[in-house]
Chimera marker file (.cmm) of the C-alpha trace (Angstrom):
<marker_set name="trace">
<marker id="1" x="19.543" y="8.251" z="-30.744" r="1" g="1" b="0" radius="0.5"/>
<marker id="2" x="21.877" y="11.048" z="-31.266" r="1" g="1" b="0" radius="0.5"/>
<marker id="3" x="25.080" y="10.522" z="-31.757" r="1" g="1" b="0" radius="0.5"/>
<marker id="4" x="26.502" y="12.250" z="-28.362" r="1" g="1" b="0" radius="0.5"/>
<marker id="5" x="24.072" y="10.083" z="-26.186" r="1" g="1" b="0" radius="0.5"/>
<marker id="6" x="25.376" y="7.190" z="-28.010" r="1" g="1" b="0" radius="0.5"/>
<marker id="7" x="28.684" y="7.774" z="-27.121" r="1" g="1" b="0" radius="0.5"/>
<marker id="8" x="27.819" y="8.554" z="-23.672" r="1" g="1" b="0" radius="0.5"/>
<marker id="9" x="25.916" y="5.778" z="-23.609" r="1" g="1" b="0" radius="0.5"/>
<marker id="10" x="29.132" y="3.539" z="-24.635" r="1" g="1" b="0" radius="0.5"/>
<marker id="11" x="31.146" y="4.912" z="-22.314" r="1" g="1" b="0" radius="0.5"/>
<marker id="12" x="29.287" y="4.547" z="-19.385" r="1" g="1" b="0" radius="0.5"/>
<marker id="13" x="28.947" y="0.421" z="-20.460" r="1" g="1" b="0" radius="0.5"/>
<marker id="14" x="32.669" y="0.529" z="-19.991" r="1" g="1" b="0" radius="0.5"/>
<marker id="15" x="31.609" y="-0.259" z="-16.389" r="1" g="1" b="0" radius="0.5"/>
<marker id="16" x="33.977" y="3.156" z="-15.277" r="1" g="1" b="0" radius="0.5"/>
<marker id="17" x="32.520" y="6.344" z="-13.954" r="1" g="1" b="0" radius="0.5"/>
<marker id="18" x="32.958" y="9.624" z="-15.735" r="1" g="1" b="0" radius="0.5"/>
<marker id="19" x="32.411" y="13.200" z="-14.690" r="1" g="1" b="0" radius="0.5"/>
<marker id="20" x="30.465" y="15.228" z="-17.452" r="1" g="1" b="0" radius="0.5"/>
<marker id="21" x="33.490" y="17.283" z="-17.836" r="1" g="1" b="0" radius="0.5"/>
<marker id="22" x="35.562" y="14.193" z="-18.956" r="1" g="1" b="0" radius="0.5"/>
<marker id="23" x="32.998" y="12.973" z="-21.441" r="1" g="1" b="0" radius="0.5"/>
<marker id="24" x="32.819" y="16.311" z="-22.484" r="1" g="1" b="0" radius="0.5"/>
<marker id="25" x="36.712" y="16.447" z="-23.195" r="1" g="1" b="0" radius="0.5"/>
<marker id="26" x="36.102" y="13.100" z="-24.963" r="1" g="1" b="0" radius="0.5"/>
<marker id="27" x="33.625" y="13.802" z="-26.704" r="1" g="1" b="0" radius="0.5"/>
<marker id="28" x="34.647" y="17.889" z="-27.318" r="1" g="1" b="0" radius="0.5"/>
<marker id="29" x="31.011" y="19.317" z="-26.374" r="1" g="1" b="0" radius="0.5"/>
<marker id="30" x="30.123" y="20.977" z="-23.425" r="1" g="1" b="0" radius="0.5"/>
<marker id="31" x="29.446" y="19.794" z="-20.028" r="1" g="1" b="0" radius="0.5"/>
<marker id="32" x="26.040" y="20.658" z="-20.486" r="1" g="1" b="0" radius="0.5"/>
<marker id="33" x="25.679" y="19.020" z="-23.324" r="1" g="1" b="0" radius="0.5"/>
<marker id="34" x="26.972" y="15.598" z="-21.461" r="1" g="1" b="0" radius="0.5"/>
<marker id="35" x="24.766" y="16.346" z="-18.764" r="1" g="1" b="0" radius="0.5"/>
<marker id="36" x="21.397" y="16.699" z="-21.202" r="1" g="1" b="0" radius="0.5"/>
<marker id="37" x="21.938" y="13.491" z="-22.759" r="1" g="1" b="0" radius="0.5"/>
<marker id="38" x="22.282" y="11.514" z="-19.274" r="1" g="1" b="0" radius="0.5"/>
<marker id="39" x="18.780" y="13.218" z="-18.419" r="1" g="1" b="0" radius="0.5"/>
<marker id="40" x="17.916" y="11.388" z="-22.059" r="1" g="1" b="0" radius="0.5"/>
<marker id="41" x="19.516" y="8.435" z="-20.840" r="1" g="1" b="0" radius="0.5"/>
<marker id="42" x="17.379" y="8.052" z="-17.737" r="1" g="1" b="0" radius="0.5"/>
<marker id="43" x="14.327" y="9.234" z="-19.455" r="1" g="1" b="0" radius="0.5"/>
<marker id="44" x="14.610" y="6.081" z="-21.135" r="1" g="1" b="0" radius="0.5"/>
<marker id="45" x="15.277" y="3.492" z="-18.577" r="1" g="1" b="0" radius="0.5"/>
<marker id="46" x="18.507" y="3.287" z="-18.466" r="1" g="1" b="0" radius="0.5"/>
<marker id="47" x="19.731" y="3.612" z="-14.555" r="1" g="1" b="0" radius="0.5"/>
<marker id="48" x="22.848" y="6.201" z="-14.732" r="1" g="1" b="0" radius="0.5"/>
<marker id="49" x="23.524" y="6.862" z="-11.183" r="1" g="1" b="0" radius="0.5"/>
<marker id="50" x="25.405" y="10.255" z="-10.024" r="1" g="1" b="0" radius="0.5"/>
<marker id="51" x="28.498" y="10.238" z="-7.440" r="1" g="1" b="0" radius="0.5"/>
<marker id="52" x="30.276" y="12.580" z="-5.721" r="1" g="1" b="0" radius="0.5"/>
<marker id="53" x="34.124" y="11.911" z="-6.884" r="1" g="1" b="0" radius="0.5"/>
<marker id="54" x="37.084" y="12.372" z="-4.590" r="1" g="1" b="0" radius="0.5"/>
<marker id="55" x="37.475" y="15.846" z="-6.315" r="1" g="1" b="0" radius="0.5"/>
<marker id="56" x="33.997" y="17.270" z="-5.606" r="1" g="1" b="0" radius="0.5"/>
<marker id="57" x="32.798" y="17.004" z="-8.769" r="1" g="1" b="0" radius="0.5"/>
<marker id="58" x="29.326" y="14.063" z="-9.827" r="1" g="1" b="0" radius="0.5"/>
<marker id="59" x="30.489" y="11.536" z="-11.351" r="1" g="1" b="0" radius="0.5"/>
<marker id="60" x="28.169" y="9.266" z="-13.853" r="1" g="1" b="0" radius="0.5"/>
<marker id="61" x="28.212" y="5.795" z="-13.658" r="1" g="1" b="0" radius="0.5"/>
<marker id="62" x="26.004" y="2.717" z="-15.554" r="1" g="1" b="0" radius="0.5"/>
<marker id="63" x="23.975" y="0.477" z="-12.828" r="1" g="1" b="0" radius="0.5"/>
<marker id="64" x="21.348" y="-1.625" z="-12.071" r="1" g="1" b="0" radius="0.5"/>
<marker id="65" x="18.452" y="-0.598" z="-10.233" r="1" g="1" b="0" radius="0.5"/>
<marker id="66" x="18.384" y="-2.019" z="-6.495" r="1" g="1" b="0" radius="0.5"/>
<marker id="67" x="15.141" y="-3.755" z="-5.171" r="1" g="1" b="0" radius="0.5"/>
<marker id="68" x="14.489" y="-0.209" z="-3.374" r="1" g="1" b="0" radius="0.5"/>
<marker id="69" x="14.539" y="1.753" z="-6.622" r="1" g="1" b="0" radius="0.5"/>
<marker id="70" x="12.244" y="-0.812" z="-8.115" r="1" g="1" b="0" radius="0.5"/>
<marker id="71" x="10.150" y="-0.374" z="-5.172" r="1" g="1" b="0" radius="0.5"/>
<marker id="72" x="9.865" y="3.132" z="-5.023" r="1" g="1" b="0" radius="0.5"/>
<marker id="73" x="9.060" y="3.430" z="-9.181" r="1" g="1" b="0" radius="0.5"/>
<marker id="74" x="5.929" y="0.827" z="-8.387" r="1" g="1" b="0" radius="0.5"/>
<marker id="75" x="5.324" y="2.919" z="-5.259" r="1" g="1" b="0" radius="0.5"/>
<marker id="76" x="4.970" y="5.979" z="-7.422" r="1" g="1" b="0" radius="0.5"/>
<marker id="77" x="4.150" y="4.871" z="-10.810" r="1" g="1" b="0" radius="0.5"/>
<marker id="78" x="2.396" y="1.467" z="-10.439" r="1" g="1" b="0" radius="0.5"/>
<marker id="79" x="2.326" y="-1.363" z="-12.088" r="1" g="1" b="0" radius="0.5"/>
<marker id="80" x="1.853" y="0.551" z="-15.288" r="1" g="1" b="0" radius="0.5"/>
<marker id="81" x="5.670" y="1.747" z="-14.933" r="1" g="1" b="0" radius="0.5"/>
<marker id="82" x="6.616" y="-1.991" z="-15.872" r="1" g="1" b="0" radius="0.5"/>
<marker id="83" x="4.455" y="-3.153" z="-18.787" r="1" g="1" b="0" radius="0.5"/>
<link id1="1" id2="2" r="1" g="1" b="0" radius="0.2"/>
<link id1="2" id2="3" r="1" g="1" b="0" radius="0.2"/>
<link id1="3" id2="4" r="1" g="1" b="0" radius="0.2"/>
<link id1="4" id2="5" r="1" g="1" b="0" radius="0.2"/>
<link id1="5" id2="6" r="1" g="1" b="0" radius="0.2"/>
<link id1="6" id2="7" r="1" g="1" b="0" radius="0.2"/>
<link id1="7" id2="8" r="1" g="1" b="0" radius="0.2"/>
<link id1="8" id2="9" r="1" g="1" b="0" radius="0.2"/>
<link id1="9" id2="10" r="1" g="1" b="0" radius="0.2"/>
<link id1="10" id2="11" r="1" g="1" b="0" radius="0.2"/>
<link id1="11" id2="12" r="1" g="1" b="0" radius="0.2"/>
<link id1="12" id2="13" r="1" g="1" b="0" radius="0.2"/>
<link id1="13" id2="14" r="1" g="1" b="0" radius="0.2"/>
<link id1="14" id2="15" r="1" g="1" b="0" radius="0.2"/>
<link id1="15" id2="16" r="1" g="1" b="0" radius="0.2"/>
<link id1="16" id2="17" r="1" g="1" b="0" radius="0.2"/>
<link id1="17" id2="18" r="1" g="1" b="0" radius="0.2"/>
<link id1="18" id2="19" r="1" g="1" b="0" radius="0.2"/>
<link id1="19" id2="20" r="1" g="1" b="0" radius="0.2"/>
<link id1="20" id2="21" r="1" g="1" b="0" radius="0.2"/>
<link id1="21" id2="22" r="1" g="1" b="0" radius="0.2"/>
<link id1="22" id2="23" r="1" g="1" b="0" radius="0.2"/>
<link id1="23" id2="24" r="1" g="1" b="0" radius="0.2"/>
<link id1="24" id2="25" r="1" g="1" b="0" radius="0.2"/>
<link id1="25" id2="26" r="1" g="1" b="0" radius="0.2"/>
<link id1="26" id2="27" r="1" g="1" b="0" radius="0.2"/>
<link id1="27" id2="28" r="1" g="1" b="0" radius="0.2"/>
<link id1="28" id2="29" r="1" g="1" b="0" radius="0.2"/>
<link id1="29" id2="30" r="1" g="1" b="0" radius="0.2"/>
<link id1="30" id2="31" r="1" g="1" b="0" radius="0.2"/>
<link id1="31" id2="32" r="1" g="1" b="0" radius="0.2"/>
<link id1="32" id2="33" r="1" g="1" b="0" radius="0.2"/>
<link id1="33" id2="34" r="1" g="1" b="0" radius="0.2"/>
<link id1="34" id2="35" r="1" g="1" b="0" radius="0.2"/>
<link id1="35" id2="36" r="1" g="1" b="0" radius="0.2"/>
<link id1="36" id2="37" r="1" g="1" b="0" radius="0.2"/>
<link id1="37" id2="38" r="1" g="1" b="0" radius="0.2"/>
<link id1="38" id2="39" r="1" g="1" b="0" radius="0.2"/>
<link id1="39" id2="40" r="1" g="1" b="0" radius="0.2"/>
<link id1="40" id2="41" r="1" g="1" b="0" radius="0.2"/>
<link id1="41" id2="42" r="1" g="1" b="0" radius="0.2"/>
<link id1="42" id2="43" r="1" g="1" b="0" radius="0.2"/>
<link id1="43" id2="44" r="1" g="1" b="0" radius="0.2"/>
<link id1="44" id2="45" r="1" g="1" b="0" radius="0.2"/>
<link id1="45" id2="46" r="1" g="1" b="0" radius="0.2"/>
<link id1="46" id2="47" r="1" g="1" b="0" radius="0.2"/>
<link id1="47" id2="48" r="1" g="1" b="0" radius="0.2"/>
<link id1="48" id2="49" r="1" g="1" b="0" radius="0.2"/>
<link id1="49" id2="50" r="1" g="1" b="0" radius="0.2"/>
<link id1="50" id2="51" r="1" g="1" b="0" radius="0.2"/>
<link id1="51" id2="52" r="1" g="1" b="0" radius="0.2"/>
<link id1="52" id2="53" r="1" g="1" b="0" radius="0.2"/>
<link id1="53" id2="54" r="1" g="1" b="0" radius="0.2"/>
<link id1="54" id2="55" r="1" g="1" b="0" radius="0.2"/>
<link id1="55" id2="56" r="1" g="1" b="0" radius="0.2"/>
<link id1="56" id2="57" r="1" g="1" b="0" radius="0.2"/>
<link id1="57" id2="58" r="1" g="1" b="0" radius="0.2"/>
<link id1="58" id2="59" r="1" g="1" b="0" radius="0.2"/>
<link id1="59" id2="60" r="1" g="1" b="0" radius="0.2"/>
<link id1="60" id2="61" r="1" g="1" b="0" radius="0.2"/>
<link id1="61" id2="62" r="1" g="1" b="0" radius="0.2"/>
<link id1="62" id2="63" r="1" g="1" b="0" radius="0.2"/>
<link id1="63" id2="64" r="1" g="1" b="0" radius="0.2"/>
<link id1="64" id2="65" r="1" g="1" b="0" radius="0.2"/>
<link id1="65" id2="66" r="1" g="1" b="0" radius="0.2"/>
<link id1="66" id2="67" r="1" g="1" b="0" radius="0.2"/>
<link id1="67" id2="68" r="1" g="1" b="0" radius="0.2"/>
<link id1="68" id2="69" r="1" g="1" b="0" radius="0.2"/>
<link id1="69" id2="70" r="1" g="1" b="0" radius="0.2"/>
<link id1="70" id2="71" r="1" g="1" b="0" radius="0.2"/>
<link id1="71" id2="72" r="1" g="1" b="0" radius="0.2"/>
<link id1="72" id2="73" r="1" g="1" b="0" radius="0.2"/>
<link id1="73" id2="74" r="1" g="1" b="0" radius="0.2"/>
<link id1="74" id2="75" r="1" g="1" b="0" radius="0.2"/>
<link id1="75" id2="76" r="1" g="1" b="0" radius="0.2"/>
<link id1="76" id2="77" r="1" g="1" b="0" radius="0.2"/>
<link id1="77" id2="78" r="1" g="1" b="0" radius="0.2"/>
<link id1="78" id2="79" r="1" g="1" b="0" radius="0.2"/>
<link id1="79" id2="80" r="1" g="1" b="0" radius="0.2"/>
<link id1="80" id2="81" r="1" g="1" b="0" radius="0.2"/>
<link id1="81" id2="82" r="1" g="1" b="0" radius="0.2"/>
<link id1="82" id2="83" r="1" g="1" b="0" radius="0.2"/>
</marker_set>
């Protein structure tokens, strides 16, 4: 795991929500960057959901899937999706 998702990865454990452009201050990469590595972070299971802040801007935070998410991943994916 690279070392950016890691610490992305960290951060969003902290149980807080962060806008890419904060991790990227953090982390001094770009926004872009941030944003990748959640894609990388979902890609692998992990359920990041996106907000909308009070200043406009999605914000990332660390979850667990609700029933309905599971739901709709064995809707589309099948039982397959959880071996």
């Amino acid at each position: 795991m690279s070392t950016i998702k890691n610490k992305v990865l960290k951060t969003l454990t902290s149980g807080k929500q962060f806008t890419a452009g904060q991790m990227a201050g953090i982390f001094r990469t770009t926004e872009g960057t941030i944003t990748a590595r959640v894609s990388d972070l979902r890609s692998q299971g992990y359920s990041i959901y996106s907000n909308v802040a009070k200043n406009g801007k999605t914000a990332y935070r660390l979850g667990r899937p609700s029933r309905a998410m599971v739901a709709a991943a064995f809707a589309v994916a099948g039982s397959a999706m959880f071996s």
